[in-house]
MARTITI-218727 format. One record per residue (C-alpha): x, y, z. Coordinates in steps of 0.02 Angstrom, whole numbers, plus 50000, padded with zeros to 5 digits. Example, Ala and Ser with C-alpha at 12.3 -4.5 7.8 and 13.67 -1.06 7.14 Angstrom:
BEGIN
506154977550390/506844994750357/
//
This chain:
BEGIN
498304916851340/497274928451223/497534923351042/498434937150950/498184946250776/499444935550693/498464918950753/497134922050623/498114921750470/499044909450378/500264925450272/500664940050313/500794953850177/501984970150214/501904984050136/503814991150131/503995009950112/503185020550254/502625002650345/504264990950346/505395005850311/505655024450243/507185022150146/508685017250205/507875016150384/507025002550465/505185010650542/505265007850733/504694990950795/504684982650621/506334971150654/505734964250799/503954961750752/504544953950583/505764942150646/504434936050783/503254932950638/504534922550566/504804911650732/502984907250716/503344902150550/501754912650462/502404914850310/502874933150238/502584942950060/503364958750041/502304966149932/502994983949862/501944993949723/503775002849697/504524994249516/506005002249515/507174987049595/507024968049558/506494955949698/508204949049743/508784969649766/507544971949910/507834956249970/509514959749981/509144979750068/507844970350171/509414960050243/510554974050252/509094982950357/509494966150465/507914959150423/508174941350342/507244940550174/507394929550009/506824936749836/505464922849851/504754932049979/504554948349869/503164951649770/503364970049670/502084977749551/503404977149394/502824956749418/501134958649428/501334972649283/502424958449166/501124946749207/499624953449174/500314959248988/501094943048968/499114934548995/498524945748872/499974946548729/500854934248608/502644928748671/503824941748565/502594954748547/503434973048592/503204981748726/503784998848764/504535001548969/504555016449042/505405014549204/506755006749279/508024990149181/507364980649290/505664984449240/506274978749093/507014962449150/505324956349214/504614960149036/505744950248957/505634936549091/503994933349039/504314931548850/503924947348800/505154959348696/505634978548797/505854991548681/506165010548729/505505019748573/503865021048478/504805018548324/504615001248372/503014998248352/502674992948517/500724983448577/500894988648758/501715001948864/502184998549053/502515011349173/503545009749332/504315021149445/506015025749407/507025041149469/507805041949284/506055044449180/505965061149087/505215070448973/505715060048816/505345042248913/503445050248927/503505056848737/503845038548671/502595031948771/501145046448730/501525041948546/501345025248585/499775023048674/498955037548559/499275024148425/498325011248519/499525002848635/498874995448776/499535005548927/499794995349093/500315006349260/501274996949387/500425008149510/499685023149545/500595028849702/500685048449691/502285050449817/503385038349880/503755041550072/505735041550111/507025045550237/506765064650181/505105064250152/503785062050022/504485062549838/503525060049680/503025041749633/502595033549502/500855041649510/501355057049455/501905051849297/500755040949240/499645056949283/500835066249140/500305052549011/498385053549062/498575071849053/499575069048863/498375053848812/496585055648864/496725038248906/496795028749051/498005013349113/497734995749183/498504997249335/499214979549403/500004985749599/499014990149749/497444994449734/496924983649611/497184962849617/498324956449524/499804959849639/499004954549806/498124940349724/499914934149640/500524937149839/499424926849904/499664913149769/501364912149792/501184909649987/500084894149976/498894904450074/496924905250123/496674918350264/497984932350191/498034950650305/498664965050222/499764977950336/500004994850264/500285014450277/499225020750152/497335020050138/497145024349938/498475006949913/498554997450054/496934998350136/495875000349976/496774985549904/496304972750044/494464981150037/494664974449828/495574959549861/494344954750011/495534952850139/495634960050311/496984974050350/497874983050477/498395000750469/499795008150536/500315025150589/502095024050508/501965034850345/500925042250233/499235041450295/498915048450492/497295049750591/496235063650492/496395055650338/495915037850431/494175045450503/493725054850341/494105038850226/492735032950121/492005015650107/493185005950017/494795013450086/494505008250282/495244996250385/494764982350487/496244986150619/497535000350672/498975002450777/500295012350797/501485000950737/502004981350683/502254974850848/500124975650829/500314956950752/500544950750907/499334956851025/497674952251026/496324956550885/495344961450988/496454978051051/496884982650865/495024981450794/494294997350734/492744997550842/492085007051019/493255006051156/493005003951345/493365022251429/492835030551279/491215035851226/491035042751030/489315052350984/488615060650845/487985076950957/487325092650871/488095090650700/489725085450786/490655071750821/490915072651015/492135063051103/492015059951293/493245046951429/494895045451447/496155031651397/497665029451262/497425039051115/497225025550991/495915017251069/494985034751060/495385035950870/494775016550834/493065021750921/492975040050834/493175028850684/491915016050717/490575028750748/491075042650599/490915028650486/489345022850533/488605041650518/488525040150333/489295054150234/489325073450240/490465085250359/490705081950530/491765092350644/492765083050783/492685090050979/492865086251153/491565084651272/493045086451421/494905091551431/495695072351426/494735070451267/495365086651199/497115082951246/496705067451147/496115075150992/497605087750999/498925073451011/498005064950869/497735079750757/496255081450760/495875096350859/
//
């Protein structure tokens, strides 16, 4: 029996919204391919750049999804945000939250003091997604950081993908504050380290892969980390934005879905595919074969990247490829 994805990895880290679920929906295939990742006993992180909801509250929507999860098992960027402050600050030094109580909560969990107004004299602001931040939450904190606080972003994700589609993240306001400030945050969540590497950590783990929906999070934080990833086709981030992604924000593997983990590497890998044929052709990128669509896409991919930069337009060479490229979006 061929080994599958799953064989080569001692943790698996999930993205949740637009790759586990989109709100109060589970993403087709993820119970099943969760739960059989759990009877092979590979350990799981949850690891969500949303801060808005402690670990044991997506644990506990995670369950009520019917997937079985313990707040152990969730790692959220309003940690990784806590923690990297709490390395860098005295215990009882004041720091100002904008964002959600729980943001809060992890703040203090660390030793450090939350605080809401400037007034305070606060060393460090820290920004998580919350659906109550307004206007005044983003006043304190310009005054704050214009007087030299050190600004920390739990991440940087411009929309958040739910059940009715995508709605602003965190991203967009911490783009306010830039905007107010001039200045620009730490951010702790997906892309950058610290929350993958605290992930990882907490698993025990040595040969980590990262499954996600979004290439400028996700993806672009296993590229930074220097773990392997798989992409799938579940939320934000769809097949033209896959072939144009730069270095840095492209992944080792795609699928359509999680049940991906367990069938073999080998069908997932970004990389040319039998029945297909990519080329670069007369300033295009020509496809040519037939076979499932996917396929196609990992061996447009594997031969767009390897052009280098610059435009390249996407066509068919004959009709099953253009049917392709039309069920793709690409056409």
């Amino acid at each position: 029996m061929s080994s599958t994805l799953l064989d080569d990895h001692d943790v698996v880290l999930f993205d949740l919204d637009g790759t586990v679920y989109r709100g109060g929906e589970l993403v087709a295939g993820a119970l099943e391919a969760v739960r059989s990742v759990h009877e092979r006993a590979v350990p799981v992180r949850y690891v969500t750049n949303n801060a808005s909801k402690p670990a044991r509250a997506v644990a506990d929507h995670l369950t009520g999804l019917g997937l079985a999860a313990a707040p152990e098992e969730v790692s959220t960027s309003a940690q990784a945000g806590a923690s990297v402050l709490a390395a860098e600050l005295p215990a009882g030094a004041a720091v100002l939250v904008v964002g959600s109580a729980s943001l809060a909560d992890e703040v203090a969990a660390v030793g450090l003091a939350p605080v809401r107004r400037a007034a305070d004299e606060p060393v460090a602001v820290v920004q998580g997604h919350s659906t109550g931040t307004g206007w005044a939450d983003l006043a304190e904190a310009c005054l704050a950081i214009r007087a030299g606080a050190r600004w920390v972003a739990c991440n940087e994700d411009r929309t958040l993908p739910t059940e009715r589609g995508l709605l602003p993240g965190n991203g967009a306001m911490v783009a306010a504050l830039r905007a107010a400030t001039d200045r620009e945050p730490l951010v702790a969540g997906k892309p950058e380290r610290p929350l993958l590497d605290a992930a990882v950590a907490s698993a025990g783990a040595r040969s980590p892969l990262m499954v996600g929906d979004r290439l400028d999070t996700d993806i672009a934080g296993a590229v930074t980390a220097g773990m392997p990833s798989l992409m799938v086709l579940t939320g934000v981030h769809q097949a033209v934005d896959l072939l144009a992604a730069p270095e840095g924000l492209r992944p080792d593997h795609l699928a359509a879905d999680l049940s991906a983990l367990h069938r073999p590497a080998a069908e997932t890998r970004i990389a040319a595919a039998a029945g297909w044929a990519a080329r670069v052709e007369g300033g295009a990128l020509e496809l040519s074969g037939d076979g499932d669509a996917l396929s196609a896409l990992r061996a447009l991919c594997a031969r767009r990247w390897a052009a280098g930069s610059g435009p390249l337009p996407v066509r068919a060479a004959d009709e099953r490829a253009g049917a392709v490229l039309v069920e793709l979006g690409l056409s």
